[in-house]
MMTF fields as JSON, N, C-alpha, C and O atoms, coordinates in Angstrom:
{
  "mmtfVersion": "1.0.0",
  "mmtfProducer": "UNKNOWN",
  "numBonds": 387,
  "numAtoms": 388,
  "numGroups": 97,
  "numChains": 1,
  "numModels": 1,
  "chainsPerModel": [1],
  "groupsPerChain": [97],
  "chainIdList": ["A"],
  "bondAtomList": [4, 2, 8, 6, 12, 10, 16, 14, 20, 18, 24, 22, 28, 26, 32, 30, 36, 34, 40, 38, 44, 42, 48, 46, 52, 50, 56, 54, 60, 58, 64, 62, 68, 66, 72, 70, 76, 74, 80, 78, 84, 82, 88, 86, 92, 90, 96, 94, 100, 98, 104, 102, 108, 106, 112, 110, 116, 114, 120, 118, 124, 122, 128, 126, 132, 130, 136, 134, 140, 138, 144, 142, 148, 146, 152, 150, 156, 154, 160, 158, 164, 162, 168, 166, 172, 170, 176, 174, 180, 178, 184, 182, 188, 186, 192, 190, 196, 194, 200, 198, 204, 202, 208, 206, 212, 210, 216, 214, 220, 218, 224, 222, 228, 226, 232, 230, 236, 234, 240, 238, 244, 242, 248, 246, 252, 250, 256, 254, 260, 258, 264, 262, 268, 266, 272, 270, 276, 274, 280, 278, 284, 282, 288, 286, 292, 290, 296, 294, 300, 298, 304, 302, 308, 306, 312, 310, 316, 314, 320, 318, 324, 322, 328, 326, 332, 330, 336, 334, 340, 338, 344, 342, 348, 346, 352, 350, 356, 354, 360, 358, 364, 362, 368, 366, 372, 370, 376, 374, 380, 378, 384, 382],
  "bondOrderList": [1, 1, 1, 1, 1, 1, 1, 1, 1, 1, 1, 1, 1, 1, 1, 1, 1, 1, 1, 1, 1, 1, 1, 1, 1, 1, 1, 1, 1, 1, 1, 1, 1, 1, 1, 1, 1, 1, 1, 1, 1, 1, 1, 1, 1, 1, 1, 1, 1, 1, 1, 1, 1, 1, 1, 1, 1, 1, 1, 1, 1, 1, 1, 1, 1, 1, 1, 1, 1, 1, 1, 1, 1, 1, 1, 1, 1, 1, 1, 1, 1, 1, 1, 1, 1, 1, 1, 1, 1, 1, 1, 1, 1, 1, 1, 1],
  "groupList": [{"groupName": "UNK", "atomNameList": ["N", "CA", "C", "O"], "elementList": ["N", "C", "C", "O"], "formalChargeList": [0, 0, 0, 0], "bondAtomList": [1, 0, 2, 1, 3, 2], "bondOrderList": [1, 1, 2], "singleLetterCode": "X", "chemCompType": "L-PEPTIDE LINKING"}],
  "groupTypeList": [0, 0, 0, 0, 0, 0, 0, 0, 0, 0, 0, 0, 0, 0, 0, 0, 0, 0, 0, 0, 0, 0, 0, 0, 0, 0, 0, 0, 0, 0, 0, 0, 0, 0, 0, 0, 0, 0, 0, 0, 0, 0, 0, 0, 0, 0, 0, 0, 0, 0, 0, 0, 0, 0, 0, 0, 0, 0, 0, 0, 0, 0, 0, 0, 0, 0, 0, 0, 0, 0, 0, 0, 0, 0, 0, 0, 0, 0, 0, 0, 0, 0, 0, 0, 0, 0, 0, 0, 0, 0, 0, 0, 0, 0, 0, 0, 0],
  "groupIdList": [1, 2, 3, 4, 5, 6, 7, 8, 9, 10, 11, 12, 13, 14, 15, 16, 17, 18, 19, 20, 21, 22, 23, 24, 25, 26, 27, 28, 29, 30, 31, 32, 33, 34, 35, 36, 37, 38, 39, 40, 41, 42, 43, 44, 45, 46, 47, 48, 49, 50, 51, 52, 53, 54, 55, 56, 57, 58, 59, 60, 61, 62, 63, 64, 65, 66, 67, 68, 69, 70, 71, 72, 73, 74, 75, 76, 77, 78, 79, 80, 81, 82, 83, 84, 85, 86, 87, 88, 89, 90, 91, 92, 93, 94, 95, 96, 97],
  "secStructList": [7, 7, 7, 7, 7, 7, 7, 7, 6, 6, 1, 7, 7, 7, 1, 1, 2, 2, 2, 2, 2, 2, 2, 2, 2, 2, 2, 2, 2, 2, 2, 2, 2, 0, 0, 0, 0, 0, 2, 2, 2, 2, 6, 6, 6, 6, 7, 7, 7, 1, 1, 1, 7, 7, 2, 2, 2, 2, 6, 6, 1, 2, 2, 2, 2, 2, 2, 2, 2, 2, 2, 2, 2, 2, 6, 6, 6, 6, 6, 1, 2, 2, 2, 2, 2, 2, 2, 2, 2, 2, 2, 2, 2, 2, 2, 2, 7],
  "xCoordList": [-3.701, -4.209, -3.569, -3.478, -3.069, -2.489, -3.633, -4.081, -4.082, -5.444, -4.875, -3.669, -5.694, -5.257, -5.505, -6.312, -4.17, -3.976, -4.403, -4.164, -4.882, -5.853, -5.31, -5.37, -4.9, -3.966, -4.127, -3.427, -5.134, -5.244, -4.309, -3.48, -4.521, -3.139, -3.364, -4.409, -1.687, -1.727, -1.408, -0.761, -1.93, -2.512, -1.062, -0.419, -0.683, 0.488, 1.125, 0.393, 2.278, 2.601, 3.055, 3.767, 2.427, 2.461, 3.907, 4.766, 4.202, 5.256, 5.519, 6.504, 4.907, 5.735, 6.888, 6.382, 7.95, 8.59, 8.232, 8.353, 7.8, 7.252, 6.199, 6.157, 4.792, 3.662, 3.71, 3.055, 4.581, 5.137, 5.755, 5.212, 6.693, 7.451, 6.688, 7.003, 5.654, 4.608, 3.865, 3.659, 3.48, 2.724, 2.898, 2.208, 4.257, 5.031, 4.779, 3.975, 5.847, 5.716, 4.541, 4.592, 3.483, 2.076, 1.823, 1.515, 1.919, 1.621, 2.517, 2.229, 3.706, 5.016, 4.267, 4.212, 3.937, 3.527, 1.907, 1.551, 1.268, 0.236, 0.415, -0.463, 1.552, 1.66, 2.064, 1.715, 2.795, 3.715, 2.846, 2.943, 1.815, 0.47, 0.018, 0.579, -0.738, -1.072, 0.137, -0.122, 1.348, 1.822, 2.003, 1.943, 2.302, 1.847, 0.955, 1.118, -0.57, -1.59, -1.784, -2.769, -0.722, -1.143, 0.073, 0.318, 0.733, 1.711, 1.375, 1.739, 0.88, -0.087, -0.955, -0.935, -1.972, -2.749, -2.381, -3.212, -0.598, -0.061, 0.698, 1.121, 0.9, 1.207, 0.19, 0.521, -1.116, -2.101, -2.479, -2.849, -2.473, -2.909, -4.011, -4.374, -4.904, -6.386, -7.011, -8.146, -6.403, -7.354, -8.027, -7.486, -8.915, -9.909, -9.347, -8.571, -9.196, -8.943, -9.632, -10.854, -9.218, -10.282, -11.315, -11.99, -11.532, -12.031, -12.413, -11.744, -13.959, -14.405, -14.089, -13.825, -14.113, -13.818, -15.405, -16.477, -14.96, -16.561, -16.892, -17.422, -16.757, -17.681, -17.42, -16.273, -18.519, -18.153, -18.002, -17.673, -18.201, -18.217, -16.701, -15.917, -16.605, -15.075, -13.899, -12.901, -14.052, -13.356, -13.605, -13.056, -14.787, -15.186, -14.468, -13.969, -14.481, -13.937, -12.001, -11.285, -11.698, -10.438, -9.466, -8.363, -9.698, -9.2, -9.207, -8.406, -10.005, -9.878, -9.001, -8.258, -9.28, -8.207, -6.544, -5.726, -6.563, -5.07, -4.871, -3.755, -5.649, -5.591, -5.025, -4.035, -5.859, -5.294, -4.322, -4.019, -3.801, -2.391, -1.386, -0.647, -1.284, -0.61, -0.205, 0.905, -1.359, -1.203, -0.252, 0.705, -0.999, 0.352, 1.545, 2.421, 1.631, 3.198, 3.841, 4.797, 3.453, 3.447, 3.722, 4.73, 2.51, 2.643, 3.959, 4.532, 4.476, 5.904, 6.967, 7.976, 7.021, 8.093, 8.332, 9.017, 7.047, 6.837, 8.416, 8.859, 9.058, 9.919, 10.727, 11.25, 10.827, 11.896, 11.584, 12.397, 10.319, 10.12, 9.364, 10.175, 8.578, 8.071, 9.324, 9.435, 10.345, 11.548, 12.007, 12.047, 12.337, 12.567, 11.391, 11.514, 10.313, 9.473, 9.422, 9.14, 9.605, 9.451, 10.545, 10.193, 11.612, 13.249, 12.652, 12.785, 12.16, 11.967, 10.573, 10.524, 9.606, 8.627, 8.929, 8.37, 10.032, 10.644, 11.258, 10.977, 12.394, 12.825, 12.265, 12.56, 11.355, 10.68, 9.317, 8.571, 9.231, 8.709, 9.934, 9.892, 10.611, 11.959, 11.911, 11.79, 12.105, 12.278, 11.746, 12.192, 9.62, 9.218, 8.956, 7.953, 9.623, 9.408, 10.15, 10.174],
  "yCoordList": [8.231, 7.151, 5.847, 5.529, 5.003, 3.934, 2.805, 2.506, 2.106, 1.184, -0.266, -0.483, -1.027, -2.231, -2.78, -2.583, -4.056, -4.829, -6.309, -7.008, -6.503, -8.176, -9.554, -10.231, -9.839, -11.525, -12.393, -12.327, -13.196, -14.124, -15.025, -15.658, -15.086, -16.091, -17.496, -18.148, -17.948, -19.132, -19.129, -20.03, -17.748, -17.794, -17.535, -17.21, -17.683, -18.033, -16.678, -16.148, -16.085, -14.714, -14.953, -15.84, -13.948, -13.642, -13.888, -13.55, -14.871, -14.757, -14.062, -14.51, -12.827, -11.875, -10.826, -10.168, -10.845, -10.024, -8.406, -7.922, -7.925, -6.087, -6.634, -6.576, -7.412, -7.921, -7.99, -7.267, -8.979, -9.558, -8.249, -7.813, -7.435, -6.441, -5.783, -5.274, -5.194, -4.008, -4.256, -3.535, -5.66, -6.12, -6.153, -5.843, -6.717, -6.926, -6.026, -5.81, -4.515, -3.129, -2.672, -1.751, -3.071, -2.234, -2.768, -2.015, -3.829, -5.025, -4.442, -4.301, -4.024, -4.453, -2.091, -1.616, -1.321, -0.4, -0.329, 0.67, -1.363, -1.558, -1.766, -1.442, -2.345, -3.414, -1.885, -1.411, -1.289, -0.063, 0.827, 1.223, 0.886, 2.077, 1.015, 1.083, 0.348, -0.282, -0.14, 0.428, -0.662, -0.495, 0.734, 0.701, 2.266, 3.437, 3.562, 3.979, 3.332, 4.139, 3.189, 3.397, 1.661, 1.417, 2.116, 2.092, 2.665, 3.056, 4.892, 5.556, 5.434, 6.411, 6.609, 7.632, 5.242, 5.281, 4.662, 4.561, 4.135, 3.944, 4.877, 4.791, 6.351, 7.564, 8.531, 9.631, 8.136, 9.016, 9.957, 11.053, 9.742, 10.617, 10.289, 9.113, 11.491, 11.435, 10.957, 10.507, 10.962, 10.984, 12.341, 13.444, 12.121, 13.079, 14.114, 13.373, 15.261, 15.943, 15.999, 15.859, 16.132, 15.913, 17.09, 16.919, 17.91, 18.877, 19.846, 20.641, 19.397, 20.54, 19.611, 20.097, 17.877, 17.167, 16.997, 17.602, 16.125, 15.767, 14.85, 14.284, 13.937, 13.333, 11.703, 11.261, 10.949, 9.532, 9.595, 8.631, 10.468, 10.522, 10.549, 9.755, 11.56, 12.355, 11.034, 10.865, 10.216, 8.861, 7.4, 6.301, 8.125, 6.538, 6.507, 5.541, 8.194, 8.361, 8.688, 9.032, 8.511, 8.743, 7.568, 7.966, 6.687, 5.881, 5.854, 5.096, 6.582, 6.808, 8.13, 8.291, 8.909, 10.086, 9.369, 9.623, 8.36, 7.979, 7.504, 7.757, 6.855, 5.577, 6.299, 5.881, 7.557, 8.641, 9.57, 10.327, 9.592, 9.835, 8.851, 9.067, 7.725, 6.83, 6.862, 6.926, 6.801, 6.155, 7.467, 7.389, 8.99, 10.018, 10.2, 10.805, 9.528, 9.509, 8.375, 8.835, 7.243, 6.131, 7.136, 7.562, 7.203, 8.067, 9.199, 9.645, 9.668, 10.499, 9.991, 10.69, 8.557, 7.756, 6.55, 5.553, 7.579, 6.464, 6.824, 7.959, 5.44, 5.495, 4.362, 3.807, 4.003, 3.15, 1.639, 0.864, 0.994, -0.13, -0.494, -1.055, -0.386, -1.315, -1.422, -2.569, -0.613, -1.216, -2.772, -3.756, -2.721, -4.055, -4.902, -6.08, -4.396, -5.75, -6.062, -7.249, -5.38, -5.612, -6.476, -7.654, -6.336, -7.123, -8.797, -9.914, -8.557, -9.823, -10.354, -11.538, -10.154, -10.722, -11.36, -12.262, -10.482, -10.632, -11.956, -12.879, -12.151, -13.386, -14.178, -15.21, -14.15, -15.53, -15.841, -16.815, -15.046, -15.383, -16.036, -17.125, -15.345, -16.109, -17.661, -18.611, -17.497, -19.272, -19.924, -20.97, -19.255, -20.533, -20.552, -21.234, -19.892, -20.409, -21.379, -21.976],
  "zCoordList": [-8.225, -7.401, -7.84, -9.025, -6.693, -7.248, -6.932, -5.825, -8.574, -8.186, -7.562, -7.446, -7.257, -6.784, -7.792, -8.701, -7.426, -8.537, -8.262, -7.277, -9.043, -9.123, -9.233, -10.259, -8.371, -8.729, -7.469, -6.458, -7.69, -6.895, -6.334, -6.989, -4.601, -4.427, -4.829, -4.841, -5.285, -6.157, -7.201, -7.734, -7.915, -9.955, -9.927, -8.929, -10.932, -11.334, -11.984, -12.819, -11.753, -11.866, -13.714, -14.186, -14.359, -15.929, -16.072, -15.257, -17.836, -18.042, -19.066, -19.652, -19.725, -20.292, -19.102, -18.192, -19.269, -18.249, -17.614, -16.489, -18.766, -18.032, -17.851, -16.622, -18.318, -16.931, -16.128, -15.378, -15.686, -14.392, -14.054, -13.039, -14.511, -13.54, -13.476, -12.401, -13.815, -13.815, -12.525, -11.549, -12.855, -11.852, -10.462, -9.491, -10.679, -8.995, -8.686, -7.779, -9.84, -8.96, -8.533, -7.718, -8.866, -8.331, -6.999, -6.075, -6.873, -5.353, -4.543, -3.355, -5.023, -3.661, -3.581, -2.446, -4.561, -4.133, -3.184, -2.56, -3.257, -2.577, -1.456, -0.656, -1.034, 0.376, 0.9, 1.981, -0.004, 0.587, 1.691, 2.852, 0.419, 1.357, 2.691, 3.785, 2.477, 3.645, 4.853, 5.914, 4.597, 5.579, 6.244, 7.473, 5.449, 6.046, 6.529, 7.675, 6.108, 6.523, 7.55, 8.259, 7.951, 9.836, 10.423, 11.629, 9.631, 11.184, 11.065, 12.035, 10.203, 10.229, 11.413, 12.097, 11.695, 12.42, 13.876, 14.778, 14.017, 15.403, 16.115, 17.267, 14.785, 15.169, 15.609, 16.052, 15.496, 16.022, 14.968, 15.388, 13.303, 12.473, 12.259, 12.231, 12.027, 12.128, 13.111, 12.956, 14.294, 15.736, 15.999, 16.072, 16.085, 16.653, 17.608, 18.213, 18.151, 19.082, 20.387, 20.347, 21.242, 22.726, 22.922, 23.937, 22.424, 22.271, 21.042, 20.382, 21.001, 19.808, 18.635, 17.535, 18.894, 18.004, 16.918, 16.899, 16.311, 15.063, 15.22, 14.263, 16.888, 17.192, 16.607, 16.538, 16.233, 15.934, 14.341, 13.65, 14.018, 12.328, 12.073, 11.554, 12.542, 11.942, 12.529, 11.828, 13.702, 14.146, 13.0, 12.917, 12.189, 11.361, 10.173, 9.596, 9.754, 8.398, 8.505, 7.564, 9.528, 9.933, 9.111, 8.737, 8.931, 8.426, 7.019, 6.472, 6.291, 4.965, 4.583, 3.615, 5.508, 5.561, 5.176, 4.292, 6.346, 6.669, 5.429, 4.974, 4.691, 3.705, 2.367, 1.765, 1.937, 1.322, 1.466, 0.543, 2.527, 2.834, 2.479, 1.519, 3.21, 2.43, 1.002, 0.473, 0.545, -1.26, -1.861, -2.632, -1.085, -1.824, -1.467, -2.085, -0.163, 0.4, -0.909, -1.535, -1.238, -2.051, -3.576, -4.14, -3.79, -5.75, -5.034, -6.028, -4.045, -4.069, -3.97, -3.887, -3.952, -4.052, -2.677, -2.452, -1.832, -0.524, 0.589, 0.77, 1.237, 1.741, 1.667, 2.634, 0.399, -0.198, 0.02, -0.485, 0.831, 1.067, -0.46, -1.197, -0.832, -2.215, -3.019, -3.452, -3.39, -3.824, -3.354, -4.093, -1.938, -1.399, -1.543, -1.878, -1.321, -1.649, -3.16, -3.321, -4.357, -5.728, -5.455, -5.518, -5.206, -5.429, -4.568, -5.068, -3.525, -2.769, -3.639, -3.306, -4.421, -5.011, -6.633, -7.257, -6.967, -8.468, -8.28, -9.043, -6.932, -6.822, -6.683, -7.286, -5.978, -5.526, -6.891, -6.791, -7.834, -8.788, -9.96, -10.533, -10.028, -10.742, -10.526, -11.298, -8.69, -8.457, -8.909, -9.381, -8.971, -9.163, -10.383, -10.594, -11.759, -13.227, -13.377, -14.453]
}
């Protein structure tokens, strides 16, 4: 499970260097899942079936399904985007030391 990571916007990104890189990498892997588990859910995973479906339950909890899909597509290496976002968050933390 990849946990979420705690850094308020603003607070100022840690200046030991593996903090800060640890850190980035967990965020830019956070953003990663989120962004799967919506295009997860603009592909129609975990929609209910039209028939012989589970009703309003099985539509409520659908989104946690997706959400847990995500994060293991993510812990398997994902699809190469939190790379680019670590590289684009590393810089722009660089800038502003």
């Amino acid at each position: 499970m990849i946990p979420p990571v705690s850094v308020a916007p603003g607070q100022p990104v840690p200046r030991d260097p593996a903090h800060r890189e640890s850190l980035l990498r967990a965020k830019a892997r956070e953003l990663e899942g989120v962004f799967l588990a919506e295009m997860l859910r603009h592909v129609g995973m975990g929609k209910p079936p039209e028939s012989f479906g589970g009703g309003a339950g099985e539509d409520q909890f659908a989104s946690f399904l997706r959400d847990a899909q995500a994060r293991a597509i993510v812990r398997k290496g994902g699809i190469g985007l939190a790379e680019h976002i670590f590289q684009a968050l590393r810089t722009r933390a660089d800038d502003t030391r």
